[in-house]
Every structure is written in structure tokens, then in C-alpha cells.
PyMOL Python script that loads the backbone (N, CA, C, O; Angstrom):
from pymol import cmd

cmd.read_pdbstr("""\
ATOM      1  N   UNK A   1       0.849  -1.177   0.000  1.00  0.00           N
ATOM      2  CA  UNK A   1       0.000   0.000   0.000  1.00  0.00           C
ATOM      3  C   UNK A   1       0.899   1.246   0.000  1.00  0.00           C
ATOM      4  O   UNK A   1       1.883   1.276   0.739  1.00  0.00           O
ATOM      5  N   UNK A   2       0.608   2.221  -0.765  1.00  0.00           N
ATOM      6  CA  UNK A   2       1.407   3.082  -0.852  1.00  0.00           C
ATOM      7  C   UNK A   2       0.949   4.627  -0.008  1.00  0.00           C
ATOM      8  O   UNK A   2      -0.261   4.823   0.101  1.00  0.00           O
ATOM      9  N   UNK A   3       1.632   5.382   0.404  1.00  0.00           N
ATOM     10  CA  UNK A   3       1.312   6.523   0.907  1.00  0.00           C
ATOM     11  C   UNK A   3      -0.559   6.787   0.608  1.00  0.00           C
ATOM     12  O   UNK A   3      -1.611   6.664   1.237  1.00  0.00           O
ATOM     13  N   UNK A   4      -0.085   7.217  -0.775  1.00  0.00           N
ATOM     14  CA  UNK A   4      -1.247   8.059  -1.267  1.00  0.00           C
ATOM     15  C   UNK A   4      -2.925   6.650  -0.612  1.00  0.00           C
ATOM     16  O   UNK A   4      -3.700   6.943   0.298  1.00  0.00           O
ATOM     17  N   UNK A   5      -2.972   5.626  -1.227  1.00  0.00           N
ATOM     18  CA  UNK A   5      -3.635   4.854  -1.077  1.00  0.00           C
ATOM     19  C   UNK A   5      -3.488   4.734   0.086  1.00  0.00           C
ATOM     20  O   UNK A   5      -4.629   5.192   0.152  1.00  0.00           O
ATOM     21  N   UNK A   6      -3.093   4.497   1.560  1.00  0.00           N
ATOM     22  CA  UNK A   6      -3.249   5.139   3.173  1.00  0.00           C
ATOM     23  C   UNK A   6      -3.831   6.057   3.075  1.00  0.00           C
ATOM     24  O   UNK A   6      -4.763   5.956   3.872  1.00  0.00           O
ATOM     25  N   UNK A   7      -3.913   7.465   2.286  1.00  0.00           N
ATOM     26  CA  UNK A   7      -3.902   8.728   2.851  1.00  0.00           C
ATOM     27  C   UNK A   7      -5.332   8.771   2.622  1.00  0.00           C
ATOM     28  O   UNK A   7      -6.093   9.341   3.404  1.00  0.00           O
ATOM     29  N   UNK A   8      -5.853   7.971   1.189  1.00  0.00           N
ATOM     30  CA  UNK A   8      -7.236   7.932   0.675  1.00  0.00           C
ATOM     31  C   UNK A   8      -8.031   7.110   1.914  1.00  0.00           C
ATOM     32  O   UNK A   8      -9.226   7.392   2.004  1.00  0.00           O
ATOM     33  N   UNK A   9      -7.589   6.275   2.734  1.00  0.00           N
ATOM     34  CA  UNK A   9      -8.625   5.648   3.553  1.00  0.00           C
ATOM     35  C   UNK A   9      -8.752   6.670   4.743  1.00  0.00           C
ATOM     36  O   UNK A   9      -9.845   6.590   5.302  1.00  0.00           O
ATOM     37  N   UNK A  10      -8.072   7.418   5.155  1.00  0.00           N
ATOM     38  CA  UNK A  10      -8.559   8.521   6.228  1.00  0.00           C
ATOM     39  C   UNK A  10     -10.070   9.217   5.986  1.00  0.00           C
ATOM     40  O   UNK A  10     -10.347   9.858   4.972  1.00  0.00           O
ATOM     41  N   UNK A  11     -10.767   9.034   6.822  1.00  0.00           N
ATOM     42  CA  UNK A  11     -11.953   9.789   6.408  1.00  0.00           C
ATOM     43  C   UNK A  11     -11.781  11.339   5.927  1.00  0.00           C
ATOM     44  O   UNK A  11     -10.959  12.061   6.491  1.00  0.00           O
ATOM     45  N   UNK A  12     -12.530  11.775   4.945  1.00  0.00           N
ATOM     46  CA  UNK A  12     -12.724  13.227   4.600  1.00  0.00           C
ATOM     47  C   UNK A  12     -12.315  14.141   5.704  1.00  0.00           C
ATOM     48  O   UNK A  12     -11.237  14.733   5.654  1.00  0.00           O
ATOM     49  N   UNK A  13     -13.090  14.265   6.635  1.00  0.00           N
ATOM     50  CA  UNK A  13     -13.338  14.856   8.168  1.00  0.00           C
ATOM     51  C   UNK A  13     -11.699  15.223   9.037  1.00  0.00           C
ATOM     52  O   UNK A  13     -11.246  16.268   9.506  1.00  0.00           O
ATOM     53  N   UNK A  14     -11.202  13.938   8.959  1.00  0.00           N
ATOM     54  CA  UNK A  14      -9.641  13.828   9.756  1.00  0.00           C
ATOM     55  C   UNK A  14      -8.674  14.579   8.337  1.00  0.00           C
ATOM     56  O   UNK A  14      -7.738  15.367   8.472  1.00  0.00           O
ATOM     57  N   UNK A  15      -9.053  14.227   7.449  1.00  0.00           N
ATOM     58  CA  UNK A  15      -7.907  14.830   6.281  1.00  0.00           C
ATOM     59  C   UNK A  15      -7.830  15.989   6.438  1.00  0.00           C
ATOM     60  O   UNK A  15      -6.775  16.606   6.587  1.00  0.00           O
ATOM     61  N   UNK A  16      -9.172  16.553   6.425  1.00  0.00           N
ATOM     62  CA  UNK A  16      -9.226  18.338   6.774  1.00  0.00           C
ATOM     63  C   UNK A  16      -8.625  19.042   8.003  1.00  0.00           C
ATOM     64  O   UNK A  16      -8.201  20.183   8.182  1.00  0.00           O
ATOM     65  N   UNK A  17      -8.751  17.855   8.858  1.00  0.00           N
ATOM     66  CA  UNK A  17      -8.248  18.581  10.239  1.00  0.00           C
ATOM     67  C   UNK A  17      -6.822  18.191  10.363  1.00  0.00           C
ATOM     68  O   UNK A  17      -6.181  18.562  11.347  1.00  0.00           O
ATOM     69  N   UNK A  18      -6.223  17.388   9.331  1.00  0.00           N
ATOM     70  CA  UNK A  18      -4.991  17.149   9.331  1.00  0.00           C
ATOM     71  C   UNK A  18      -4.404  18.379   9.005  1.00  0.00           C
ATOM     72  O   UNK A  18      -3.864  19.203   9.743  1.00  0.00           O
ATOM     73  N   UNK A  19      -4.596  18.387   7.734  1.00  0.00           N
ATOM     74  CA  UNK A  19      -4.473  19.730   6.637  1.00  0.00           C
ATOM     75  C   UNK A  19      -4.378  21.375   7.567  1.00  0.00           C
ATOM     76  O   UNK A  19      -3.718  22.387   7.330  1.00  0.00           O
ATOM     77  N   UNK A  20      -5.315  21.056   8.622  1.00  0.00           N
ATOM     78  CA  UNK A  20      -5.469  22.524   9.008  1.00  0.00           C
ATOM     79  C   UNK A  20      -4.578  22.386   9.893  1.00  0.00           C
ATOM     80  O   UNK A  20      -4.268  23.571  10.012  1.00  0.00           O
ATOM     81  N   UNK A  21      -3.852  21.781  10.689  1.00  0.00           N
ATOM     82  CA  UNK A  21      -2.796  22.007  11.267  1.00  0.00           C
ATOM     83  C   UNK A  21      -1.488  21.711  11.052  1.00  0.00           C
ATOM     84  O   UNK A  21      -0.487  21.543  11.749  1.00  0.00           O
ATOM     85  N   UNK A  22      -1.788  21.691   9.808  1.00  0.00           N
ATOM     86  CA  UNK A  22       0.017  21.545   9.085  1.00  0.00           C
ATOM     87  C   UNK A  22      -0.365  23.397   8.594  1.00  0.00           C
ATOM     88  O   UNK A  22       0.445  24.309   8.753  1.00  0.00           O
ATOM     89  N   UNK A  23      -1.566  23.540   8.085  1.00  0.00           N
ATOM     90  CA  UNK A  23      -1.243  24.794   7.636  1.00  0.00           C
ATOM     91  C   UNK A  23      -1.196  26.039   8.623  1.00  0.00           C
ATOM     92  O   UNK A  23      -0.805  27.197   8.474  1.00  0.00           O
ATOM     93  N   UNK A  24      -1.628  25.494   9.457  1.00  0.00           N
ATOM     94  CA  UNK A  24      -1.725  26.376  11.332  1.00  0.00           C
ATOM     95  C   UNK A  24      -0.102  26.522  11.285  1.00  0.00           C
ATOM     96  O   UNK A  24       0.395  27.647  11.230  1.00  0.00           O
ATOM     97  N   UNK A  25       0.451  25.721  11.302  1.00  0.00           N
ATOM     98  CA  UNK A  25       1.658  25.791  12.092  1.00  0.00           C
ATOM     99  C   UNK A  25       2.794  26.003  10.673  1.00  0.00           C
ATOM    100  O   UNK A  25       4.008  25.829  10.780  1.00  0.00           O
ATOM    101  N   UNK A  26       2.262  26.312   9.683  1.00  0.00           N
ATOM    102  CA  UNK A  26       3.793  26.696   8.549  1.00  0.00           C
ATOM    103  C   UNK A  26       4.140  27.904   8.631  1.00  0.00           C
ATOM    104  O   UNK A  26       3.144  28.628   8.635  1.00  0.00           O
ATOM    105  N   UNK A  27       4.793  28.286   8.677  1.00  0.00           N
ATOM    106  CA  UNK A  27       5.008  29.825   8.368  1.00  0.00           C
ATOM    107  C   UNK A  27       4.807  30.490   6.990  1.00  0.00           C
ATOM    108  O   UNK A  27       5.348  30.055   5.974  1.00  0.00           O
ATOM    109  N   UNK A  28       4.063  31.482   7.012  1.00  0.00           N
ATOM    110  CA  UNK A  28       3.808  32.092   5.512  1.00  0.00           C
ATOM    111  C   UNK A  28       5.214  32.971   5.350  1.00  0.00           C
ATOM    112  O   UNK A  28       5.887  33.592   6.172  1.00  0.00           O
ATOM    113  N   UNK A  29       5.378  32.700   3.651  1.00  0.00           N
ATOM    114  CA  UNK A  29       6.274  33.037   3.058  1.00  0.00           C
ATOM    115  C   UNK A  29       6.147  34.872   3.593  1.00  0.00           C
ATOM    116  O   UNK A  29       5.027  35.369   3.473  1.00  0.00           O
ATOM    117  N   UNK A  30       6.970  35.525   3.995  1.00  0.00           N
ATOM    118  CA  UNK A  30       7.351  37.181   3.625  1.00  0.00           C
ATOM    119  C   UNK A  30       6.581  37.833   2.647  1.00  0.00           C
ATOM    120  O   UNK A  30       6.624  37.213   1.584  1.00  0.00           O
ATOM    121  N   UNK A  31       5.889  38.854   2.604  1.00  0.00           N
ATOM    122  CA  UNK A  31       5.420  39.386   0.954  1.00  0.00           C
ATOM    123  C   UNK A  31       6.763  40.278   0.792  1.00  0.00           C
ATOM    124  O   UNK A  31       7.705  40.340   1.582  1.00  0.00           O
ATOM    125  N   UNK A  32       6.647  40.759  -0.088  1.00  0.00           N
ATOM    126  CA  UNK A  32       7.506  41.772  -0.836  1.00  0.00           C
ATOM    127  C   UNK A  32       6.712  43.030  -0.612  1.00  0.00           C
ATOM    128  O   UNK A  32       5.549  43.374  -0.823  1.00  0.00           O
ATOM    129  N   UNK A  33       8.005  43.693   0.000  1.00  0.00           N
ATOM    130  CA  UNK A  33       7.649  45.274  -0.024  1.00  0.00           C
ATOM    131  C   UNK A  33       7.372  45.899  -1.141  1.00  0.00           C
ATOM    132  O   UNK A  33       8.414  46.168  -1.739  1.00  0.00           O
ATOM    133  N   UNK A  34       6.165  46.348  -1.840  1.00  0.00           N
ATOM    134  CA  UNK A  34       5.846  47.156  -2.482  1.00  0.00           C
ATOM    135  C   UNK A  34       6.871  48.042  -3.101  1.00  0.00           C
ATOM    136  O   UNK A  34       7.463  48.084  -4.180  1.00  0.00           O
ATOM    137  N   UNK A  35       6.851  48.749  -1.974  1.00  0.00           N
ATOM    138  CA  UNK A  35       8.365  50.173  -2.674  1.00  0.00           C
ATOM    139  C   UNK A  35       9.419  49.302  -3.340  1.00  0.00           C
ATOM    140  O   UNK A  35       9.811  49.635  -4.458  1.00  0.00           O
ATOM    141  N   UNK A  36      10.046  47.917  -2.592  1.00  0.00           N
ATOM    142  CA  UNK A  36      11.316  47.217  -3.004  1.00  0.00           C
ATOM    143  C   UNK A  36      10.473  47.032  -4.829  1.00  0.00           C
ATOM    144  O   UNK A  36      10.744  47.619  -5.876  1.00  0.00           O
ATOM    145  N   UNK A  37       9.641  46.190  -4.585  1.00  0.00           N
ATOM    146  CA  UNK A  37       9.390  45.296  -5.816  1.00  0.00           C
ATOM    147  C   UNK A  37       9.251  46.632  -7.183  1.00  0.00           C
ATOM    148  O   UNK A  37       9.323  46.342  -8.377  1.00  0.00           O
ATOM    149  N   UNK A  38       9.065  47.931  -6.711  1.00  0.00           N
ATOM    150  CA  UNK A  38       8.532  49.225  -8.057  1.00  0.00           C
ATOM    151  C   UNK A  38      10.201  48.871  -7.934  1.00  0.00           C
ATOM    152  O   UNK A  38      10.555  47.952  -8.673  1.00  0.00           O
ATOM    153  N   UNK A  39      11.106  49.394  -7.219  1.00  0.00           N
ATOM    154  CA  UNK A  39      11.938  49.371  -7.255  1.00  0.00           C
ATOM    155  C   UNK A  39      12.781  48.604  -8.524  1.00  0.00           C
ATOM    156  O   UNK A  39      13.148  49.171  -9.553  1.00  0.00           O
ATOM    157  N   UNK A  40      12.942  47.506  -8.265  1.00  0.00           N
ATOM    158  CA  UNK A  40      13.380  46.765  -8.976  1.00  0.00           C
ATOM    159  C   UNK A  40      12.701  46.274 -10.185  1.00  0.00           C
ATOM    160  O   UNK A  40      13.267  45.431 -10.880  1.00  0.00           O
ATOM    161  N   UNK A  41      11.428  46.768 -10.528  1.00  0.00           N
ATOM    162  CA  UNK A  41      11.122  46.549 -12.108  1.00  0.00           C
ATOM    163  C   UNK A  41      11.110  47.994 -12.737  1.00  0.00           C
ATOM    164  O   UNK A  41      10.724  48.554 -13.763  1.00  0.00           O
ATOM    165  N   UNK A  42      11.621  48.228 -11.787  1.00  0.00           N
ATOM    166  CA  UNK A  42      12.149  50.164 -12.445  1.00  0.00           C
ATOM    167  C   UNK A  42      13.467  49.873 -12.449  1.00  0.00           C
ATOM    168  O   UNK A  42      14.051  50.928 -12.699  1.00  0.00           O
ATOM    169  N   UNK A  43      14.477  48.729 -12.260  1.00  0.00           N
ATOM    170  CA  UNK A  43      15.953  49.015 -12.305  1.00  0.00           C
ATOM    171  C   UNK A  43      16.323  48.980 -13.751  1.00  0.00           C
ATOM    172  O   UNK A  43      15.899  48.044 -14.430  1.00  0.00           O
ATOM    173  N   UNK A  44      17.282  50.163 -14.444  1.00  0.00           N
ATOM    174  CA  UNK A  44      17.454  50.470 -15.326  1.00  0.00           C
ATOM    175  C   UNK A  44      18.637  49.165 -15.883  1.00  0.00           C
ATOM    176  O   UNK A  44      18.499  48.629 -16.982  1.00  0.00           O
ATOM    177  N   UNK A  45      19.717  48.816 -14.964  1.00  0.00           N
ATOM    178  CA  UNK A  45      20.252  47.843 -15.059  1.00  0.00           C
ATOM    179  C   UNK A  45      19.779  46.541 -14.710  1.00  0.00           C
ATOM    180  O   UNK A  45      20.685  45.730 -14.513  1.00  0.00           O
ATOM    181  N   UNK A  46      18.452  46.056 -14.561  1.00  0.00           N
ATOM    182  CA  UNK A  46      17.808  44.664 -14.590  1.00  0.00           C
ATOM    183  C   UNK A  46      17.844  44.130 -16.146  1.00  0.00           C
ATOM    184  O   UNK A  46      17.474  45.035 -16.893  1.00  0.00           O
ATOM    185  N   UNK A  47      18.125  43.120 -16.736  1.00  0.00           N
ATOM    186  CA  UNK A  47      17.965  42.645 -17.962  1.00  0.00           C
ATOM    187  C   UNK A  47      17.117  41.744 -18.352  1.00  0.00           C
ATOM    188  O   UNK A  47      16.196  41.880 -17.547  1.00  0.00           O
ATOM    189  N   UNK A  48      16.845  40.953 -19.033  1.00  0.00           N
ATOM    190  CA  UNK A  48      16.110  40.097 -19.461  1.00  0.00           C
ATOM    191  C   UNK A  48      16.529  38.655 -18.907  1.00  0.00           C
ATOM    192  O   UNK A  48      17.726  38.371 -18.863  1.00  0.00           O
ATOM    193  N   UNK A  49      15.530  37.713 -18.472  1.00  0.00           N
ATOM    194  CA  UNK A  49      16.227  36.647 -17.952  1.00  0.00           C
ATOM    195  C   UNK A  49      16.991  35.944 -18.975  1.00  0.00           C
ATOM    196  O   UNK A  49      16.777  36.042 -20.183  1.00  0.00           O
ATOM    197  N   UNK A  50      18.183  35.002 -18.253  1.00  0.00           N
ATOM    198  CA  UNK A  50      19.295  34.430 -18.967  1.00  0.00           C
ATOM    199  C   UNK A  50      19.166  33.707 -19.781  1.00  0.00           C
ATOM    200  O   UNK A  50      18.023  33.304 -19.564  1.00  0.00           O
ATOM    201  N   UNK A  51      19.660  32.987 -20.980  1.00  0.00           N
ATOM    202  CA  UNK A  51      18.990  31.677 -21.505  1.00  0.00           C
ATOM    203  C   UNK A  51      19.246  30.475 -20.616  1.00  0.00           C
ATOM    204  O   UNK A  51      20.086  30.697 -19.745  1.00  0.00           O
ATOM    205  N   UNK A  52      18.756  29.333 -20.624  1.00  0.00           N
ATOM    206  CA  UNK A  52      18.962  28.017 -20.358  1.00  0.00           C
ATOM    207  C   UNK A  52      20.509  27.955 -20.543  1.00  0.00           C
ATOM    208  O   UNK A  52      20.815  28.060 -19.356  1.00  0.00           O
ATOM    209  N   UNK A  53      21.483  27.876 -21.084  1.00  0.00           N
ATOM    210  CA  UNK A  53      22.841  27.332 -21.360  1.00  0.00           C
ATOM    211  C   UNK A  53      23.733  28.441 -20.094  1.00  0.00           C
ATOM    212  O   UNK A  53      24.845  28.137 -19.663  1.00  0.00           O
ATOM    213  N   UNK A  54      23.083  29.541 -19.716  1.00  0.00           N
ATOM    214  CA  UNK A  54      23.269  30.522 -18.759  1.00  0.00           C
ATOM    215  C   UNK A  54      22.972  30.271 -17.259  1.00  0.00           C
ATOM    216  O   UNK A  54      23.630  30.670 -16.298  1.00  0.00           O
ATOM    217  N   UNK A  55      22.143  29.725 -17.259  1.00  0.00           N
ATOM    218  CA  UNK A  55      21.438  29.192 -16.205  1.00  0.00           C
ATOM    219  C   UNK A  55      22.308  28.254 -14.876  1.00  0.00           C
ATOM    220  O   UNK A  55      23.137  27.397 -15.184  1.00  0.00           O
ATOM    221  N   UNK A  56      21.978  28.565 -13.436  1.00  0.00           N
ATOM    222  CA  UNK A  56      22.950  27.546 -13.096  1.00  0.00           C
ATOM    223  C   UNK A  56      22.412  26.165 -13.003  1.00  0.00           C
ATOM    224  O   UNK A  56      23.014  25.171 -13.409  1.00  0.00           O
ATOM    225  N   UNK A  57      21.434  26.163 -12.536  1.00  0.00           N
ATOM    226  CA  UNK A  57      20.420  24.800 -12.965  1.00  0.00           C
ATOM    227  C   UNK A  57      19.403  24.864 -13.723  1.00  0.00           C
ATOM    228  O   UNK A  57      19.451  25.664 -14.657  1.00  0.00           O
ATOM    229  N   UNK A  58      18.126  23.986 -13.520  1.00  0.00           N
ATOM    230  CA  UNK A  58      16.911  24.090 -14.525  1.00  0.00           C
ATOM    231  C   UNK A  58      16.160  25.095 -14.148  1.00  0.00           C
ATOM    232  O   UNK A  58      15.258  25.340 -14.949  1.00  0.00           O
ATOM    233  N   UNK A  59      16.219  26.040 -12.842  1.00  0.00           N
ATOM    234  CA  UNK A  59      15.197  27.195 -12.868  1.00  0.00           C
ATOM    235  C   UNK A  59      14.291  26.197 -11.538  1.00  0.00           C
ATOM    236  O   UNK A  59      13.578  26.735 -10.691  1.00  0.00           O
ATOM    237  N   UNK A  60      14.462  25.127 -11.601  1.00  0.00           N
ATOM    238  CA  UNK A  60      13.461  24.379 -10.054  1.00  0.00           C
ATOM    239  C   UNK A  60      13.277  24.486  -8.800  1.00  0.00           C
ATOM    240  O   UNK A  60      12.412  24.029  -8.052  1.00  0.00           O
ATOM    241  N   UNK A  61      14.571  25.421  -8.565  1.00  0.00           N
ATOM    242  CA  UNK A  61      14.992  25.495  -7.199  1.00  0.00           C
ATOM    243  C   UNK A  61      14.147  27.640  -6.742  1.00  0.00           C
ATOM    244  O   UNK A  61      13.804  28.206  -5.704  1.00  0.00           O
ATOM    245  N   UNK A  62      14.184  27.956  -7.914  1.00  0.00           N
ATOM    246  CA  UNK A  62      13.488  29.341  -7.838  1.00  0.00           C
ATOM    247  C   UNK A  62      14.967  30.226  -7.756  1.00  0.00           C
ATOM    248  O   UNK A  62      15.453  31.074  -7.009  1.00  0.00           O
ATOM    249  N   UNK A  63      15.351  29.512  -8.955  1.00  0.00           N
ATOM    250  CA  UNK A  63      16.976  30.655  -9.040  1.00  0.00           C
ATOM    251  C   UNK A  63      17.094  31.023 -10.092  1.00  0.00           C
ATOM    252  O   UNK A  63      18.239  30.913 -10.530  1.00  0.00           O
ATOM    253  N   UNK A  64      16.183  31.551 -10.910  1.00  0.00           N
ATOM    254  CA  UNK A  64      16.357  31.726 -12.523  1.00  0.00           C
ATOM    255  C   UNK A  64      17.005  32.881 -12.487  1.00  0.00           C
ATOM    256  O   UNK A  64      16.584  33.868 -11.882  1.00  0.00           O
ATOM    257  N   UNK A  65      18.014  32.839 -13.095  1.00  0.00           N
ATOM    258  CA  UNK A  65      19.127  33.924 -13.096  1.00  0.00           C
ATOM    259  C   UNK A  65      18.519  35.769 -14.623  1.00  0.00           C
ATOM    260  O   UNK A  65      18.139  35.708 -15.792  1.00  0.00           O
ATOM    261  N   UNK A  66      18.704  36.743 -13.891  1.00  0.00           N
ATOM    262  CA  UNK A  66      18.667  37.639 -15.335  1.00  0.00           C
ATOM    263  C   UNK A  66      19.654  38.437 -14.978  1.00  0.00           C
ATOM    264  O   UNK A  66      20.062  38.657 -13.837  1.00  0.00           O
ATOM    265  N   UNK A  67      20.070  38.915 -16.097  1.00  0.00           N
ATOM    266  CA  UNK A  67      20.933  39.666 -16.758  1.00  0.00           C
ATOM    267  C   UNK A  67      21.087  41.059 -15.449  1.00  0.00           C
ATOM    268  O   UNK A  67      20.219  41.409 -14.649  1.00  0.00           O
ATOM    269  N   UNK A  68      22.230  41.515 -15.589  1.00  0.00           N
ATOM    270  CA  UNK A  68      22.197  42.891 -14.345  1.00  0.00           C
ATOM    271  C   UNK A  68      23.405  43.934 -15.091  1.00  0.00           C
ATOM    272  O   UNK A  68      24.567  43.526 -15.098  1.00  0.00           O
ATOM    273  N   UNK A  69      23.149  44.991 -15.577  1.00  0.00           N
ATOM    274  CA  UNK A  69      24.238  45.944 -16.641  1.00  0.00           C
ATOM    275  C   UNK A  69      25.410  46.192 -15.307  1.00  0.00           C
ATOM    276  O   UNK A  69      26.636  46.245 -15.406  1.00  0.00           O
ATOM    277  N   UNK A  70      24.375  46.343 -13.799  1.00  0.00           N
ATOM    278  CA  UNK A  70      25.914  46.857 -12.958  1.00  0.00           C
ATOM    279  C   UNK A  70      26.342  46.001 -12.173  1.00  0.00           C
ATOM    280  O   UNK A  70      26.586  46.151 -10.975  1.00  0.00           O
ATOM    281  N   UNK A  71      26.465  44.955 -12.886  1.00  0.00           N
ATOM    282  CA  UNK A  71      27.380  43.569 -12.374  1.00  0.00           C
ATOM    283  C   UNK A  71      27.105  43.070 -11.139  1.00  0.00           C
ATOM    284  O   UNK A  71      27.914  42.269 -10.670  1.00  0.00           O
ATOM    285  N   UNK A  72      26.232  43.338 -10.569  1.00  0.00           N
ATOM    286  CA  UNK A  72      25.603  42.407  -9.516  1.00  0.00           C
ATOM    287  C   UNK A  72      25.350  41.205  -9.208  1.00  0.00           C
ATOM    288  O   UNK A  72      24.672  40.666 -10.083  1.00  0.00           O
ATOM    289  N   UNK A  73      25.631  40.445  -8.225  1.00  0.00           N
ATOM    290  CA  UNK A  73      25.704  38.822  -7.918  1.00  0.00           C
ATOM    291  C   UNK A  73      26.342  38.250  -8.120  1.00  0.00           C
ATOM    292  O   UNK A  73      27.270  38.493  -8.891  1.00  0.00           O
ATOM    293  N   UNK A  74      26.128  37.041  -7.429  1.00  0.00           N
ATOM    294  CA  UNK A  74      27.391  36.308  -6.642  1.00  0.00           C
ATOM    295  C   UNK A  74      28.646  35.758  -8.469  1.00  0.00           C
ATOM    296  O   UNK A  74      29.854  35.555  -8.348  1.00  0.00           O
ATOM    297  N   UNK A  75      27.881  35.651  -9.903  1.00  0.00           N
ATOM    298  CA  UNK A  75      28.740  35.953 -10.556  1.00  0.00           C
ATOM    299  C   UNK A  75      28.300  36.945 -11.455  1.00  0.00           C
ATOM    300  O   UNK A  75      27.296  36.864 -12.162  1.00  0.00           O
ATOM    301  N   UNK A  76      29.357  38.197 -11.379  1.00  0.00           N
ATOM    302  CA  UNK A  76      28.994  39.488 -11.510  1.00  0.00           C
ATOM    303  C   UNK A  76      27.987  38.987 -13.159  1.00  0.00           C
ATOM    304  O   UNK A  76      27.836  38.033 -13.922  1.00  0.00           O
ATOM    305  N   UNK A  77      27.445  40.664 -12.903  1.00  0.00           N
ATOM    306  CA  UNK A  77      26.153  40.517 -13.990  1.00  0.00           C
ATOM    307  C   UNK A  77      25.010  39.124 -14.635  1.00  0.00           C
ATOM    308  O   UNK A  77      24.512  39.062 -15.759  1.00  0.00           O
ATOM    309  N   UNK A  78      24.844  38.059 -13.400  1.00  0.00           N
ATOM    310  CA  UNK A  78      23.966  37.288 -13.541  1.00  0.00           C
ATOM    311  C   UNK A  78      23.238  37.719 -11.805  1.00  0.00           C
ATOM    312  O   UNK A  78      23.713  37.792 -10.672  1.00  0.00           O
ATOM    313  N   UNK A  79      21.770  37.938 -12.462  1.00  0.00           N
ATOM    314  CA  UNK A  79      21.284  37.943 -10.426  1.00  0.00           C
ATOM    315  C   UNK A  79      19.775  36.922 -10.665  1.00  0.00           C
ATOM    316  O   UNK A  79      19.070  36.688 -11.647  1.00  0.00           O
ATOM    317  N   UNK A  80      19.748  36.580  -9.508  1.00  0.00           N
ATOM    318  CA  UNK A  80      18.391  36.363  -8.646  1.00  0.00           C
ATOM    319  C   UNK A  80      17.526  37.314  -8.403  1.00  0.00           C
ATOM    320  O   UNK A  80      17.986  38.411  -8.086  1.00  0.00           O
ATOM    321  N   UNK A  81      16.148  37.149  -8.482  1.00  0.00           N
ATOM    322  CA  UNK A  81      15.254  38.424  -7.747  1.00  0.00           C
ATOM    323  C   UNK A  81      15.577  38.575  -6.265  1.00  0.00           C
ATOM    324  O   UNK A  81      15.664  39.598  -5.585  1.00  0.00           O
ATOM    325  N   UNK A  82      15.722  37.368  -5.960  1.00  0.00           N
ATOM    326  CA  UNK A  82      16.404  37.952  -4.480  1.00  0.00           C
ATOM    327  C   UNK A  82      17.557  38.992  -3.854  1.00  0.00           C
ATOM    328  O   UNK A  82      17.679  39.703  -2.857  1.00  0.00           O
ATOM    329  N   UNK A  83      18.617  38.518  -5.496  1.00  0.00           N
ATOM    330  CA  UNK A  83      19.469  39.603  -5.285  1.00  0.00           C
ATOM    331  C   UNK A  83      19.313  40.804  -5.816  1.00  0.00           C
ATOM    332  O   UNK A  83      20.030  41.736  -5.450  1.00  0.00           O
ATOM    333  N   UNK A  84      18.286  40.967  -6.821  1.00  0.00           N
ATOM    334  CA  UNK A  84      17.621  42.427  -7.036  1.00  0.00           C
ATOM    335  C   UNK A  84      17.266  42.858  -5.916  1.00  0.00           C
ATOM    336  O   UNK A  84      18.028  43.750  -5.545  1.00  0.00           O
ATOM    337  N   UNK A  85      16.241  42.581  -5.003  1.00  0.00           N
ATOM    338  CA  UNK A  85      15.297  42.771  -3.732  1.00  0.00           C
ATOM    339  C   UNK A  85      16.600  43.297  -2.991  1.00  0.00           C
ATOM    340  O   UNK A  85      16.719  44.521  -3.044  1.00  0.00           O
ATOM    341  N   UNK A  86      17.655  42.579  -2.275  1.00  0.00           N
ATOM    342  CA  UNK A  86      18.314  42.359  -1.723  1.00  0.00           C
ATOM    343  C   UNK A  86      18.861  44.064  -2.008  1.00  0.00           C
ATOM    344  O   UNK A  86      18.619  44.966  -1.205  1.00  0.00           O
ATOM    345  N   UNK A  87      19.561  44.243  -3.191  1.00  0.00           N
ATOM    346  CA  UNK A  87      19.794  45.134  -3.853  1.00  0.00           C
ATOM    347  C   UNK A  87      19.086  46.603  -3.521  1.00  0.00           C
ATOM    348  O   UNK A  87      19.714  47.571  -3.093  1.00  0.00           O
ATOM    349  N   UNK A  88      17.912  46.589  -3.751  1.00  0.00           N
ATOM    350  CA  UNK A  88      16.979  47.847  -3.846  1.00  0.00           C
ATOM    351  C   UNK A  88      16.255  47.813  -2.177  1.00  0.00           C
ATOM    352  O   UNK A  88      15.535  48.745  -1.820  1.00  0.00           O
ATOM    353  N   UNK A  89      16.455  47.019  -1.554  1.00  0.00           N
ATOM    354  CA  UNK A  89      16.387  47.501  -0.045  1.00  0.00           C
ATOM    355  C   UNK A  89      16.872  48.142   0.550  1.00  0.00           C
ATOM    356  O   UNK A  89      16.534  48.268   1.727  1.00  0.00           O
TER     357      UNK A  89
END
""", "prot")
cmd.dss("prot")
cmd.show_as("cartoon", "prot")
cmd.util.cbc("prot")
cmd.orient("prot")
């Protein structure tokens, strides 16, 4: 029996109340400051994201790299939105 097929015999009722206390207790992600985020789609040096052969992995991990004119990140002129954000804070 596999996970999923266990998870299907829990009644409806307990699944929900499972559910609600995994989601009780996660922490919600940060939003983005407003001012940061104008910020940075106003940066004159933000570029277009990188191609695939540019890339340091497939983009899965939430690291899709773009282009930066004033050489920003960890290898100059490739960044993260994080390191935009990071940047314009």
C-alpha cells in the first residue's frame, strides 16, 4: 500500500483537520515590499532573464538567473530576484 492509497482511507473529516494544522503551524512566506518590488522593475540595469545554457540549474529550485548591466551577484552581472530585492532595499 502506498502513501497516497493510506492517505485515501482517512476519512474526509480527519484529512481536513490534518491539513489545518500543518497549515496552522507553517510559516507564511514574507510578501515583498511594495516600494522594493517598483523598485526593482524600475531598475534600469535589470535585464532580461538568462537563456537556459546561462542558467545555473533548470530554474526548479526558484533561481532563474537575469541579466544585471551593474554587475551584480554572486557571478557578476547574472542575479536572482532575491538579489535584485536584496539590492533595492
Amino acid at each position: 500500500m502506498t502513501a497516497l492509497d493510506a492517505w485515501r482511507l482517512v476519512p474526509h473529516e480527519e484529512q481536513l483537520a490534518r491539513m489545518a494544522a500543518v497549515l496552522a503551524t507553517t510559516e507564511a512566506t514574507p510578501s515583498i515590499d511594495p516600494a522594493v518590488r517598483d523598485r526593482v522593475n524600475a531598475c534600469a540595469d535589470r535585464g532580461s532573464v538568462l537563456p537556459i545554457s546561462m542558467q545555473d540549474d533548470c530554474g526548479c529550485v526558484g533561481r532563474e538567473l537575469s541579466e544585471c548591466r551593474a554587475s551584480q551577484g554572486k557571478t557578476p552581472g547574472r542575479v536572482t530576484l532575491r538579489d535584485c530585492l536584496e539590492c533595492k532595499a
